[in-house]
Each structure stands twice: as C-alpha cells, then as structure tokens.
C-alpha atoms as an extended CHARMM CRD file, in Angstrom:
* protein
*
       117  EXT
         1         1  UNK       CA             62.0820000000       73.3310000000      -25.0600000000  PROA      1               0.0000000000
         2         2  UNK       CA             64.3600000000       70.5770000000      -23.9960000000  PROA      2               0.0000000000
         3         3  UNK       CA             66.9740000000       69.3230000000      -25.8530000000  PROA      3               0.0000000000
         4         4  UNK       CA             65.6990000000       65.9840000000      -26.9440000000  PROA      4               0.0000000000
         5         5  UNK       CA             63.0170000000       68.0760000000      -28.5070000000  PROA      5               0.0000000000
         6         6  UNK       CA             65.3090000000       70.3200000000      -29.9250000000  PROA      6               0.0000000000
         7         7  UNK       CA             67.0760000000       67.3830000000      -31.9610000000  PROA      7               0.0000000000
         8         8  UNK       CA             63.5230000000       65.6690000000      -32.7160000000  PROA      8               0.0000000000
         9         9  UNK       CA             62.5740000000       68.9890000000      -34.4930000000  PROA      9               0.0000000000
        10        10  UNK       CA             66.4810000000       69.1490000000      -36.0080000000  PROA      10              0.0000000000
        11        11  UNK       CA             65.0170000000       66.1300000000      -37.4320000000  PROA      11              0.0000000000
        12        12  UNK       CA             62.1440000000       66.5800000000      -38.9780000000  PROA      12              0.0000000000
        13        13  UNK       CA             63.5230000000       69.8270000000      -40.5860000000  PROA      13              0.0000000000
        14        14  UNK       CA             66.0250000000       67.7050000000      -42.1930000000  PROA      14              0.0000000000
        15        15  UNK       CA             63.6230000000       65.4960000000      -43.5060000000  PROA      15              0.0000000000
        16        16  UNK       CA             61.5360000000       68.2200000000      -44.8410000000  PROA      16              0.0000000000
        17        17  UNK       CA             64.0760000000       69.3580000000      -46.8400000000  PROA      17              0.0000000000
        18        18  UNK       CA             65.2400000000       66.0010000000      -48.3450000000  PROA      18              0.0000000000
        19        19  UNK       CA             62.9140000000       63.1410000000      -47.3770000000  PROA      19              0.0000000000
        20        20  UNK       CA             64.7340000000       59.7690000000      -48.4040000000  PROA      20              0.0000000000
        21        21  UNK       CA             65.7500000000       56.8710000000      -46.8050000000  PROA      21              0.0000000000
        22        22  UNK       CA             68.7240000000       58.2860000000      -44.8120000000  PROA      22              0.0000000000
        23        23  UNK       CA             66.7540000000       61.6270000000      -43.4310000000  PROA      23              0.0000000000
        24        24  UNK       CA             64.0960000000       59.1230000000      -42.5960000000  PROA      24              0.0000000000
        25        25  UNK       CA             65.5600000000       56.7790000000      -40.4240000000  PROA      25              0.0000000000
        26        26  UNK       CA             67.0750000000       59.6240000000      -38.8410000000  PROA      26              0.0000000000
        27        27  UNK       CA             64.0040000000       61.4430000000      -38.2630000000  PROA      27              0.0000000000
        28        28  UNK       CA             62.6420000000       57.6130000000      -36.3160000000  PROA      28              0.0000000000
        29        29  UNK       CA             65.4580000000       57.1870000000      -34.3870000000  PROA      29              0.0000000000
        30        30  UNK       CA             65.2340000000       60.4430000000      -32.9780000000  PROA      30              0.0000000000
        31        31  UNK       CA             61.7730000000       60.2670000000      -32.2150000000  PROA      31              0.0000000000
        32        32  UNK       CA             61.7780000000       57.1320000000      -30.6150000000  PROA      32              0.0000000000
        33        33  UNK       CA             62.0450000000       58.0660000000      -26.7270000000  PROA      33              0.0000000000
        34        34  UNK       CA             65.1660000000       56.5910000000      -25.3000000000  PROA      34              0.0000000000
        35        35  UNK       CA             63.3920000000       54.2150000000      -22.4710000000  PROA      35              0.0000000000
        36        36  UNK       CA             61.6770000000       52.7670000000      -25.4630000000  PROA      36              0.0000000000
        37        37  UNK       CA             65.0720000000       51.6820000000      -26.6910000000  PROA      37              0.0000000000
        38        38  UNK       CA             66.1780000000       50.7930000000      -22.6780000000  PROA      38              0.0000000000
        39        39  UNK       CA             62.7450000000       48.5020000000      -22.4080000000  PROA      39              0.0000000000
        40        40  UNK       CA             63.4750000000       46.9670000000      -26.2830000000  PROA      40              0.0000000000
        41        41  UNK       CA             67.3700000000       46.1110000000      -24.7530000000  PROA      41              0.0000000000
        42        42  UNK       CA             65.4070000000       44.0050000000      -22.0390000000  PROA      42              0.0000000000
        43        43  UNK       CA             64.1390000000       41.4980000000      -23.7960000000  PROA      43              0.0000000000
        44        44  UNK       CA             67.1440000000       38.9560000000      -24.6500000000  PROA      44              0.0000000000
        45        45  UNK       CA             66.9680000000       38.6600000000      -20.6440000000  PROA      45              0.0000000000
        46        46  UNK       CA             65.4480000000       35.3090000000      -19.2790000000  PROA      46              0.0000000000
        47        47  UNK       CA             61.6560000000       35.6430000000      -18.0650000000  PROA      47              0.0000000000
        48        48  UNK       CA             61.8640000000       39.3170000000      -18.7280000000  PROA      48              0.0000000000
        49        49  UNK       CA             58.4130000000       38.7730000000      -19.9540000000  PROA      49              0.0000000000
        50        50  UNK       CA             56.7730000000       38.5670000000      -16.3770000000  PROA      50              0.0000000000
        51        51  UNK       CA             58.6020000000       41.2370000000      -14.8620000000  PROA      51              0.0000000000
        52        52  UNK       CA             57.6090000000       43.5570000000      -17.3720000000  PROA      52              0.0000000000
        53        53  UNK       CA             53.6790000000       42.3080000000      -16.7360000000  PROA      53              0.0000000000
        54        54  UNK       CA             54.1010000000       43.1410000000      -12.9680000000  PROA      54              0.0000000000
        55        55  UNK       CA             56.2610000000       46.0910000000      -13.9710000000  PROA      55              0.0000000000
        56        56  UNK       CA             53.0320000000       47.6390000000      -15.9320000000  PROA      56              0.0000000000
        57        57  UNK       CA             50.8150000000       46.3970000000      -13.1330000000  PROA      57              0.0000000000
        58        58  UNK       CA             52.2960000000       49.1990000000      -10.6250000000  PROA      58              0.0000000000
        59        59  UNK       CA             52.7470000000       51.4270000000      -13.6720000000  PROA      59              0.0000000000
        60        60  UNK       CA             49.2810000000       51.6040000000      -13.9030000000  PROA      60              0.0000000000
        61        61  UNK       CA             48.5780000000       52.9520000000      -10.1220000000  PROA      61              0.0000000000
        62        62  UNK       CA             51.8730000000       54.7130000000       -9.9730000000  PROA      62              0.0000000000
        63        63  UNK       CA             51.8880000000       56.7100000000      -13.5380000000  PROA      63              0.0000000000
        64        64  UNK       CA             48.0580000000       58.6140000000      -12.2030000000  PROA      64              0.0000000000
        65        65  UNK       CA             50.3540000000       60.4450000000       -9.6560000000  PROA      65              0.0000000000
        66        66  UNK       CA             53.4830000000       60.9250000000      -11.4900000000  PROA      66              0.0000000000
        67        67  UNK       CA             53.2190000000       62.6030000000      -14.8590000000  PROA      67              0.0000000000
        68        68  UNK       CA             56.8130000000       61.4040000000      -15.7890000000  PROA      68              0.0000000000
        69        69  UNK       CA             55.7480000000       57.3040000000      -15.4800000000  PROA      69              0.0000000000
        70        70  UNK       CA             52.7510000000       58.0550000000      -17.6150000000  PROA      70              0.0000000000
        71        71  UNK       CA             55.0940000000       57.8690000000      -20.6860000000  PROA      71              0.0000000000
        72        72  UNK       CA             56.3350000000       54.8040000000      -19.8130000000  PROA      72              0.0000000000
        73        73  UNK       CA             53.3170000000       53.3860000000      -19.3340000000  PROA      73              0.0000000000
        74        74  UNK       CA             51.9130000000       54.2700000000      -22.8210000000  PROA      74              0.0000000000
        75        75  UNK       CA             55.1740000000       52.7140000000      -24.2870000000  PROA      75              0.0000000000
        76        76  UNK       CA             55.8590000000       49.3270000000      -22.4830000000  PROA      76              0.0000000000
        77        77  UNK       CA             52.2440000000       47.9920000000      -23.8050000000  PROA      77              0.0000000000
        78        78  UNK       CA             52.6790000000       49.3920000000      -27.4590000000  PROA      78              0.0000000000
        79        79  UNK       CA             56.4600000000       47.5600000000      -27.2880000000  PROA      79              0.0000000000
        80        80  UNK       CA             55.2170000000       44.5190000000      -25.4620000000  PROA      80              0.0000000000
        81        81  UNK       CA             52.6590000000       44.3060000000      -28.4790000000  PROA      81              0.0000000000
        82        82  UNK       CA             54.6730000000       44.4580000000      -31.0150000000  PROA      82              0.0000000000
        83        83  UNK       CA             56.6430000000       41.5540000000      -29.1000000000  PROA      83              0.0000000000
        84        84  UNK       CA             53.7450000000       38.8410000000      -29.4040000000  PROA      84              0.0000000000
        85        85  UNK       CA             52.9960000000       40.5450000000      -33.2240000000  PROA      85              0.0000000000
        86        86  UNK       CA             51.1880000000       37.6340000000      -34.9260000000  PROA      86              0.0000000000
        87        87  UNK       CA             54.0290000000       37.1470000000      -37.5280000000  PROA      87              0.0000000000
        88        88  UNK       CA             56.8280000000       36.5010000000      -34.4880000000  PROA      88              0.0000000000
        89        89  UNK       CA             53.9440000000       33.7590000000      -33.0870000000  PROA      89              0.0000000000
        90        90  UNK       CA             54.1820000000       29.8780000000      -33.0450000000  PROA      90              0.0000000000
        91        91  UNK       CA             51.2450000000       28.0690000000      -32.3760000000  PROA      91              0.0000000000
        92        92  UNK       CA             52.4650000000       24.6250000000      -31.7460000000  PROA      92              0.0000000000
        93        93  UNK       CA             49.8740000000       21.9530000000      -29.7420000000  PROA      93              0.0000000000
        94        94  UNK       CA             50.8750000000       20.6450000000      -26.3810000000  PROA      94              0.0000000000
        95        95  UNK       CA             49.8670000000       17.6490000000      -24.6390000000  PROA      95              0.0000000000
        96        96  UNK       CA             47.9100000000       17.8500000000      -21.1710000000  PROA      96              0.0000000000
        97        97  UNK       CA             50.9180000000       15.9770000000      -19.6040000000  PROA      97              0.0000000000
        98        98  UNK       CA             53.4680000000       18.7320000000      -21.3400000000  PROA      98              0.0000000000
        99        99  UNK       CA             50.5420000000       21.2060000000      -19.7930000000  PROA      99              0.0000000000
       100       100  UNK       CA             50.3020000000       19.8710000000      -16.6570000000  PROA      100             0.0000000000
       101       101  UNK       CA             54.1990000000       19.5750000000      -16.0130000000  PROA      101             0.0000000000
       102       102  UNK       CA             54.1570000000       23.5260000000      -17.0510000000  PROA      102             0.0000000000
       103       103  UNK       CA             52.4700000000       24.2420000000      -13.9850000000  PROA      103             0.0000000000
       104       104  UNK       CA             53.2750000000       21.8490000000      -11.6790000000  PROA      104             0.0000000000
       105       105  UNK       CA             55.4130000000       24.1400000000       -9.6880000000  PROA      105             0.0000000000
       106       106  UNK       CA             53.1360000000       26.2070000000       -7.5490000000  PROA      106             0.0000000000
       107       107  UNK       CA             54.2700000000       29.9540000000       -8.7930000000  PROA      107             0.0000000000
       108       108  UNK       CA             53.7700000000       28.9490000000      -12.5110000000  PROA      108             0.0000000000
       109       109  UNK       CA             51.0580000000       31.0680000000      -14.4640000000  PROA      109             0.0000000000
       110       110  UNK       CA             49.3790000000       30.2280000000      -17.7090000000  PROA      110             0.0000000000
       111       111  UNK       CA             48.7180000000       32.4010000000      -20.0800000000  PROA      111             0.0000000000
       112       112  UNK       CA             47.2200000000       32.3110000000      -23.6360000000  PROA      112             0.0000000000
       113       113  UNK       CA             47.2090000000       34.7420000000      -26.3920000000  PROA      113             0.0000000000
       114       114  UNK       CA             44.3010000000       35.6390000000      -28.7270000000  PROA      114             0.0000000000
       115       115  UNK       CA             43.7040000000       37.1520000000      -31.7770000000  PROA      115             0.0000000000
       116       116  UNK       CA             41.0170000000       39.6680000000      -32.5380000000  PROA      116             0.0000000000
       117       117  UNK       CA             39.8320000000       38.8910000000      -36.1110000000  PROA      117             0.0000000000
C-alpha cells in the first residue's frame, strides 16, 4: 500500500470515529488525488480551456496504453464539468456581427454548451 493510501485510510478512520465537520473535510481533502488539485490550479490561466480540450484529446489514445494516464483522464472531464456547472453559466445573446467578429480569425472555434433536461 502506498502512502497516499495509507493517509486516505488514516482518514477515514478518523472520521469513523468522530464524523463532524472538521474529520470530514479532512477525510475530502485527502481523498481528492493531488493532479486533481494541479488541473483545478490551471484554470485562472488565460485560454486554459482549449488546452485542456486537446490535452484530453491525446489522453484519450494515450491513457489505453498507460495505466497511470487513465486516472487523469477520468478526472480532467469530471473537473472540467463541474467548471461549465449550470449555476457558474451566463447565457447572454450575441449579435451575428459580435458572432462573426468571434471567428473572424482563422484558428477561432465555436463552441456551444447544452443542457440535458
């Protein structure tokens, strides 16, 4: 057992034996893997946003041969979702001039988000 199991069951154990606030918010910050938290420290950077897109796009080839990128590429969409969570969402019209300058230059991309109701 590794030692960032070690402390994840350390953890829980303490929680077991006194589950409030304090043992709990332990317990998550434990659990949660580190390159969550590395991923999460990404996204004050400017157009992060598409890099991490492409970044999941060879993620997805590379993680079938490497067992250690298959992590990461269960936890960059479950972060990435939690990014465009309804409740963080504007919807604001734009004009077909405002959409048009958008992607004028030719390496823009368009994207739209929906909602499954």
């Amino acid at each position: 057992m590794d030692f960032e199991s070690r402390t994840v069951r350390r953890a829980l154990a303490t929680w077991k034996d006194s589950p409030d606030k304090d043992t709990s918010r332990r317990f998550s910050n434990t659990a949660e893997p580190l390159r969550q938290e590395l991923i999460r420290h990404l996204t004050p950077v400017p157009q992060v946003t598409g890099q991490l897109v492409a970044m999941r796009a060879d993620l997805l080839s590379m993680a079938q041969k490497d067992s250690a990128l298959a992590a990461l590429n269960y936890d960059l969409p479950r972060l990435v979702s939690s990014w465009f969570n309804r409740g963080f969402l504007v919807l604001r019209p734009i004009s077909w001039d405002d959409l048009r300058r958008r992607l004028e230059p030719p390496d823009q991309r368009c994207f739209a988000f929906f909602i499954r109701l």
